[in-house]
Residue, then its C-alpha position, 0 to 999 in steps of 0.5 A: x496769542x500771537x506768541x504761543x507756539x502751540x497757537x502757531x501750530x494750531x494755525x499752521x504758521x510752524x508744521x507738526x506731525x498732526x495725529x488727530x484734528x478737529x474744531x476743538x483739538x489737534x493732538x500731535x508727536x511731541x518733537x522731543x518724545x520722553x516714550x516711544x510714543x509721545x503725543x500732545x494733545x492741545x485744546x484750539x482755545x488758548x488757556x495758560x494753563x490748568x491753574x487759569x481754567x475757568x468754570x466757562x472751560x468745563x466742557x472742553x476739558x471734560x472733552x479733551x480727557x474723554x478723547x484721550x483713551x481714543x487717541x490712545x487707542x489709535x496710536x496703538x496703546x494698551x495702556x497709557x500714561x497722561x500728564x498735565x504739567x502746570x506752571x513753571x514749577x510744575x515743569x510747563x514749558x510752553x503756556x497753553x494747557x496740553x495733556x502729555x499722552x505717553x506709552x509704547x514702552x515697559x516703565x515710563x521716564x517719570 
């Protein structure tokens, strides 16, 4: 989508602080952390959100969900927090399903 931020971002048309990268996901230090570590873990295929996925999806969130203690790991977290924000009323800001990875810290904002 030639609006999508996150699409911009897997295109490297705007920078992020890329944490992890390969052909079906990039995860990268959310800009406006809400724990001291804070990452956004996005799949390259733009789906809206977790309210559109469709069977056809299966595969890749069952990929992504499966990487996240990886990441996790390597980002030095013993435990974690992950959020999936779905819709305007869920409180999704940008309209490409993302899994909010967030630790580092005692008690979590939310």
């Amino acid at each position: 989508m030639s609006d999508c931020i996150f699409c911009k971002i897997i295109d490297d048309e705007i920078p992020s602080s890329k944490v992890y990268e390969n052909e079906q996901i990039l995860v990268f230090k959310d800009i406006a952390p809400k724990a001291p570590v804070h990452l956004l873990m996005i799949p390259k295929k733009h789906i809206p959100s977790l309210a559109e996925v469709t069977a056809d999806d299966s595969d890749l969130l069952g990929y992504m969900l499966s990487k996240v203690p990886e990441i996790a790991k390597t980002a030095g977290l013993k435990g974690f927090r992950t959020i999936i924000n779905t819709g305007k009323e869920g409180g999704q800001i940008v309209f490409h399903i993302h899994i909010h990875i967030l630790g580092g810290g005692g008690s979590l904002p939310f």
